[in-house]
C-alpha positions as semicolon CSV with decimal commas, in nm:
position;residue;x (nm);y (nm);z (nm)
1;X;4,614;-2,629;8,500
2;X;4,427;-2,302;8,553
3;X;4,071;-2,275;8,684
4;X;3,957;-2,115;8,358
5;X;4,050;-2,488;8,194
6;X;3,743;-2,685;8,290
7;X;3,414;-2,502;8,305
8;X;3,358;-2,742;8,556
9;X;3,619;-2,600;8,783
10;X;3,593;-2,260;8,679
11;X;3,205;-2,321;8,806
12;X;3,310;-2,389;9,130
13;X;3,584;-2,129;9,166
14;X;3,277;-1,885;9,084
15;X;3,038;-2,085;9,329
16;X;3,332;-2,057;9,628
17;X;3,339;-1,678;9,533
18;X;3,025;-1,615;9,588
19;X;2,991;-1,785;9,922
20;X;3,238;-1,548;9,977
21;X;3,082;-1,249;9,888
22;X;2,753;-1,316;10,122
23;X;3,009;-1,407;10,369
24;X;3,113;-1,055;10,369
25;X;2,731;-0,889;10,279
26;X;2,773;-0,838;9,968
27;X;2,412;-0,836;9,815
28;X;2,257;-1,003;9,510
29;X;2,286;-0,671;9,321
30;X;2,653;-0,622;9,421
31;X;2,739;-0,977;9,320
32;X;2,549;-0,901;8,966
33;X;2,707;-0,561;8,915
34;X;3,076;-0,744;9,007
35;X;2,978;-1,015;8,794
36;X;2,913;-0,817;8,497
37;X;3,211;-0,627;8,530
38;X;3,419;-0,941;8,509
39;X;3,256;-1,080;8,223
40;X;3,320;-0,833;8,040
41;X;3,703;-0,830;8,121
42;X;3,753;-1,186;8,048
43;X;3,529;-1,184;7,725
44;X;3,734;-0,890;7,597
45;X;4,087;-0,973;7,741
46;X;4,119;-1,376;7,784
47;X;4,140;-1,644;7,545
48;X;3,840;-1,900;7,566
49;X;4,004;-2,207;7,718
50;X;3,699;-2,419;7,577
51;X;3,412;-2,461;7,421
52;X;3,125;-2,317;7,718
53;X;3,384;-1,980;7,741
54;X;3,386;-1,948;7,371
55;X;3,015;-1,918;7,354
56;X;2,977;-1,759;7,663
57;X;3,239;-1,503;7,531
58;X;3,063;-1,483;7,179
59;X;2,723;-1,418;7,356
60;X;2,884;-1,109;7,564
61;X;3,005;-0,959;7,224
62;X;2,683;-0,936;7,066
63;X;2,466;-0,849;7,334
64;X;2,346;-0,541;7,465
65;X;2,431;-0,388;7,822
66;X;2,105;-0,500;7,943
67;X;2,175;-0,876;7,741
68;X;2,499;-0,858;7,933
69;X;2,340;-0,804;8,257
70;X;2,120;-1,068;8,163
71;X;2,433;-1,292;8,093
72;X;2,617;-1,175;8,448
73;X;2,258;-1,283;8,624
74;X;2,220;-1,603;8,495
75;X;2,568;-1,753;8,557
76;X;2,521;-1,630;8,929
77;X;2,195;-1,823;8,944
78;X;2,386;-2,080;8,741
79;X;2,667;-2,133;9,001
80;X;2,433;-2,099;9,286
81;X;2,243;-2,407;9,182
82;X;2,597;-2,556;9,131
């Protein structure tokens, strides 16, 4: 089973990362910047593997580069909370 299964797991892959990151220094801006580039490679390149990625992933394709910051923002706020 892959992390990108459960958006439960995939959550907490993300939320691990991120420790990570401010481990290292990495700051909030950094982490948002990173985290927009990756949503745009997995909207783009991988296959939704359920429902929360396929709307997340429709989202990304509509919106805007600002929207899409938006988008990379909130899921680090969302997996911060996690």
């Amino acid at each position: 089973m892959s992390v990108l299964d459960n958006f439960d797991s995939w959550k907490s892959f993300l939320a691990n990362r991120l420790e990570q990151a401010k481990d290292h220094g990495m700051s909030h801006e950094t982490i948002t910047n990173i985290a927009h580039e990756v949503g745009g490679y997995l909207a783009n390149r991988v296959e939704p593997a359920n429902g929360e990625q396929a709307v997340l992933a429709d989202l990304w394709n509509v919106a805007s580069e600002d929207e899409q910051q938006a988008i990379a923002s909130t899921m680090v706020k969302l997996v911060q909370k996690g």
